[in-house]
C-alpha positions as CSV (number, residue, x, y, z in Angstrom):
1,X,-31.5,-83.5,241.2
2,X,-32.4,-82.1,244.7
3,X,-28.9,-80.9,246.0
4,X,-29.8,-81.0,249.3
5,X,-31.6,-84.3,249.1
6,X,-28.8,-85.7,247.3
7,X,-26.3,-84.4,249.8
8,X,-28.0,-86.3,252.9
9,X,-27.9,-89.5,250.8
10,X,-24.0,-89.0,250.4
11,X,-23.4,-88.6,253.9
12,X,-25.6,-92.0,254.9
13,X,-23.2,-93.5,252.5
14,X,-20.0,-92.3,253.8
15,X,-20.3,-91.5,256.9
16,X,-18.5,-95.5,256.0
17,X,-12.4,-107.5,258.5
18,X,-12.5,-110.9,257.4
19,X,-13.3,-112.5,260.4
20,X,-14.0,-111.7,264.2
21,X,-12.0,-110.1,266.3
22,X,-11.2,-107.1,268.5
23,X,-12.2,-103.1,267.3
24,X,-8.7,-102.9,266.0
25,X,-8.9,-105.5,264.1
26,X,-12.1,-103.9,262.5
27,X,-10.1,-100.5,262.2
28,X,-7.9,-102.0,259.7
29,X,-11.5,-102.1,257.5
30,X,-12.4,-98.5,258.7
31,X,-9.4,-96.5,259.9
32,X,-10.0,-93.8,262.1
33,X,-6.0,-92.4,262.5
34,X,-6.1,-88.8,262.6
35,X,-5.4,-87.1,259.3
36,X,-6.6,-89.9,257.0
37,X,-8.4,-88.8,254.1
38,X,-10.4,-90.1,250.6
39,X,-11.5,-88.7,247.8
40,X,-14.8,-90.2,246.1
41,X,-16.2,-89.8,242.4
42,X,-20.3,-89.8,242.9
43,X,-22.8,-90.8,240.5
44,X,-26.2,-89.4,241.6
45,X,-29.3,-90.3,239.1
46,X,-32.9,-89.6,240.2
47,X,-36.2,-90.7,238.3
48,X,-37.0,-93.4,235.7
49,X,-34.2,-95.6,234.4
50,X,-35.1,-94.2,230.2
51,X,-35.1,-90.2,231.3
52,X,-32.9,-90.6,234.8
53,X,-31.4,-86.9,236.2
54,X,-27.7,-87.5,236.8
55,X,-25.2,-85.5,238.5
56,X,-21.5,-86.5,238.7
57,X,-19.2,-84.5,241.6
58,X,-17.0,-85.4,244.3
59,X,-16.6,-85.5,248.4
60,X,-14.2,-85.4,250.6
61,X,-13.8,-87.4,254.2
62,X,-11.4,-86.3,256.7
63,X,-10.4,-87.8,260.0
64,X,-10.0,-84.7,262.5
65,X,-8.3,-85.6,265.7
66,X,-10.2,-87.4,268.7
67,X,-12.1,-85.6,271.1
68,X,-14.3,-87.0,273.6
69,X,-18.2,-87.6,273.8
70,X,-20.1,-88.9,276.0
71,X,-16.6,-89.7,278.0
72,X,-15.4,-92.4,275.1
73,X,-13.1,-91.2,272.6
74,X,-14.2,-90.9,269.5
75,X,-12.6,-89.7,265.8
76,X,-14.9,-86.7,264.2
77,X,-15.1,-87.4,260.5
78,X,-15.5,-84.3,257.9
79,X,-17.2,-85.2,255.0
80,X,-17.6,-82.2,251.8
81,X,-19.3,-82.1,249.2
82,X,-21.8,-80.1,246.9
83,X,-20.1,-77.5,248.8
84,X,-20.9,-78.3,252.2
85,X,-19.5,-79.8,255.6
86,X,-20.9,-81.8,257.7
87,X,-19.3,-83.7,260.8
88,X,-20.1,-87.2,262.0
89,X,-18.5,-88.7,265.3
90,X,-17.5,-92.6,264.9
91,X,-16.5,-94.7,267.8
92,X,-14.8,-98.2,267.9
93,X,-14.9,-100.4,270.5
94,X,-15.1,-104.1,270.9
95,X,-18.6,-104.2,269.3
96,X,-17.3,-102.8,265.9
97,X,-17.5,-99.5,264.3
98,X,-19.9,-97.3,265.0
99,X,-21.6,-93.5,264.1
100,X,-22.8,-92.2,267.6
101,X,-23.4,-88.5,266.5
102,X,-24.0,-86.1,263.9
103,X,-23.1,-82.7,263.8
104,X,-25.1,-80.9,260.7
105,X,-23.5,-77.7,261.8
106,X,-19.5,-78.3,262.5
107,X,-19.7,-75.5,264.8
108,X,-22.9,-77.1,266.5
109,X,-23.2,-79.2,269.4
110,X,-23.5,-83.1,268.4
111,X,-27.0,-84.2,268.0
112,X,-26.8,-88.0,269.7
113,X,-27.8,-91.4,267.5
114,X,-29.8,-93.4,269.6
115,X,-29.2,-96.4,269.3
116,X,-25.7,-96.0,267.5
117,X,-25.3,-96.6,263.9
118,X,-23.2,-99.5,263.2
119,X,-20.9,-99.3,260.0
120,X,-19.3,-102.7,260.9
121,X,-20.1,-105.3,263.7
122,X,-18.8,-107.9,265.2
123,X,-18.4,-111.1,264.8
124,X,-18.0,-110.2,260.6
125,X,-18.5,-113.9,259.4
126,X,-20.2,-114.7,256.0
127,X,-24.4,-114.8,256.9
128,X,-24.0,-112.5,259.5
129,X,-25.9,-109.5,260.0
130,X,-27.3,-107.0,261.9
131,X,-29.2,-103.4,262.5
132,X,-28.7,-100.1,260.9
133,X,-30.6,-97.1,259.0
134,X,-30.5,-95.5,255.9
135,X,-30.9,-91.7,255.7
136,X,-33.9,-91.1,252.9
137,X,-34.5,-87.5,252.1
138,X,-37.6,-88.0,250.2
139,X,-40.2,-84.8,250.1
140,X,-37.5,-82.3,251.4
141,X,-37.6,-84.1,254.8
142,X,-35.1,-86.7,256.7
143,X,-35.9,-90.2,257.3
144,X,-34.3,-92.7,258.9
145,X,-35.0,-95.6,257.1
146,X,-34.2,-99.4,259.1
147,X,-32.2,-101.7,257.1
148,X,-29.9,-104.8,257.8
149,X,-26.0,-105.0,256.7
150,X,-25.2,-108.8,255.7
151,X,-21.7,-110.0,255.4
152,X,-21.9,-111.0,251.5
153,X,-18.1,-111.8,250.9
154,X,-14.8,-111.9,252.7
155,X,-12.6,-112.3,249.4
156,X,-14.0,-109.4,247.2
157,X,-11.7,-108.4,244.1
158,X,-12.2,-105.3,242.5
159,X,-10.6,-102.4,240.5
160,X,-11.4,-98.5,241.0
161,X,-9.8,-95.5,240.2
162,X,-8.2,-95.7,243.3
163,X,-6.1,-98.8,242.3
164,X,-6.6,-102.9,242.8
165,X,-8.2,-104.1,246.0
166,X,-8.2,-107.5,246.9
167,X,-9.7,-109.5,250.3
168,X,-12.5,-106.6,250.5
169,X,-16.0,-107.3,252.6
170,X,-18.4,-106.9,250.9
171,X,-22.0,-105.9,252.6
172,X,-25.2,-106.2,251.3
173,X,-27.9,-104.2,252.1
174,X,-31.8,-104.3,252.5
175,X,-34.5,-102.5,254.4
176,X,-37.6,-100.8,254.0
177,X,-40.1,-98.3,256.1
178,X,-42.1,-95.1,255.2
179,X,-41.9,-91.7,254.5
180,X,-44.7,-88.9,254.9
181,X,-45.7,-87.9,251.4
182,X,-47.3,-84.8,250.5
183,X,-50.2,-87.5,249.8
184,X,-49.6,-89.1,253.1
185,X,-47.5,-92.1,254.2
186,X,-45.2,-94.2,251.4
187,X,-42.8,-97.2,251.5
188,X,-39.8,-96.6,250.9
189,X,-37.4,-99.7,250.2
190,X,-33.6,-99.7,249.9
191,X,-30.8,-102.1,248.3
192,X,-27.7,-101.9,247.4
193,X,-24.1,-103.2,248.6
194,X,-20.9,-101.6,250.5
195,X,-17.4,-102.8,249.5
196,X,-14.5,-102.5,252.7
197,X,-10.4,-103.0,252.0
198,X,-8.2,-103.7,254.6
199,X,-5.8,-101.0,255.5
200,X,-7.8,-98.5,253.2
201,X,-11.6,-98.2,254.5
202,X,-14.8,-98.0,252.2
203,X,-13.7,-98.3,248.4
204,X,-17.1,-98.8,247.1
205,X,-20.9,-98.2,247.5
206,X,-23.7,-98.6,245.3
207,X,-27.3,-98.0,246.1
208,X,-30.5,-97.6,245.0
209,X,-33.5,-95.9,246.6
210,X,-37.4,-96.0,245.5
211,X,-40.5,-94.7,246.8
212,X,-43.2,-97.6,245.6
213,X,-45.7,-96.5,243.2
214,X,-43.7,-93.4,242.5
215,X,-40.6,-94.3,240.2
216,X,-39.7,-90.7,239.7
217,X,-38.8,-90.6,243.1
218,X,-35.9,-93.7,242.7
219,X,-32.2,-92.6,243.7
220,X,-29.6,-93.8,242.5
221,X,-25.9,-93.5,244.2
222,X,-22.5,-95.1,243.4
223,X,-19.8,-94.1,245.3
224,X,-15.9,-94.9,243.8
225,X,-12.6,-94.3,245.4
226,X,-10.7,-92.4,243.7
227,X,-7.5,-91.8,246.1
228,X,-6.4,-91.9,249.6
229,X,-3.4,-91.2,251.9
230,X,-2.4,-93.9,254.6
């Protein structure tokens, strides 16, 4: 397993509402209060389902206190893991909940995204959808991958290590576009689904990666809460 390959795929994951309604109503689904953290178990495997590399570990997200950007407030959110920091900056407003820089370096200035990088969006309502990316790190290289986020379930049960968690959205997730190859251009196609509970955040994540004609390539992630302060 490619640490630092596997490290970008965590933080596309975490980075991170039954019905519609205003940004604090999708807050309750991502909190952004200052001091809020989680602690995730992660289940990394890489290659062919019979001989698949696995590495277990854990990360860490943090909600630092706002600051501005781009004169709206936003909440910087630490995530750590494999021994590394990394900061992204999340904004809500009465669109949803939304990534609008990253910050590889904590002590660096934020690099913009452009268009923002929705985690939720209103209205949430079973069939709907809309626009994101997926962060591949295929070939030592990042790629941001187009996908679409689908509103799957507004009643999701489930239990974690974290506890019971009931009335979770669940999100799938599907998209698809290439990477450069040392060979030249691939497809790359992503699937997988996110699971939200209200008053706590993301809970659950599981996702799988491949490169087509090149299933040594395939990532796979799950990501589990394991606990959380309110």
């Amino acid at each position: 397993m490619r640490t630092r390959a596997a490290y970008g795929v965590v933080l596309g994951l975490l980075g991170l509402v039954g019905a519609c309604g205003s940004g604090t109503e999708v807050e309750t689904f991502y909190p952004l209060t200052s001091g809020r953290n989680w602690s995730y178990v992660l289940l990394l495997r890489q290659g062919a389902d019979a001989d698949a590399r696995t590495v277990e570990t854990s990360s860490r997200v943090t909600n630092l206190p706002p600051q501005t950007f781009q004169a709206a407030t936003v909440t910087p959110q630490q995530t750590q893991a494999f021994g590394q920091t990394q900061v992204r900056l999340i904004r809500a407003n009465a669109e949803g909940v939304a990534e609008v820089a990253m910050q590889p370096d904590p002590a660096g200035n934020p690099l913009p995204r452009v268009p923002p990088n929705y985690i939720l969006r209103l209205p949430l309502q079973m069939g709907a959808s809309w626009q994101s990316t997926w962060q591949s790190n295929q070939f030592s290289q990042t790629t941001l991958i187009p996908m679409t986020k689908t509103v799957a379930r507004t009643d999701g049960k489930i239990s974690l290590p974290a506890g019971e968690f009931e009335g979770c959205l669940v999100l799938s997730i599907q998209g698809h576009g290439q990477v450069t190859a040392p060979s030249g251009p691939v497809e790359v196609t992503v699937e997988g689904e996110e699971w939200f509970s209200p008053g706590v955040g993301l809970i659950k994540g599981s996702f799988r990666e491949d490169v087509v004609g090149q299933p040594d390539n395939a990532t796979r992630v799950d990501v589990n809460l394991a606990s959380f302060n309110r």
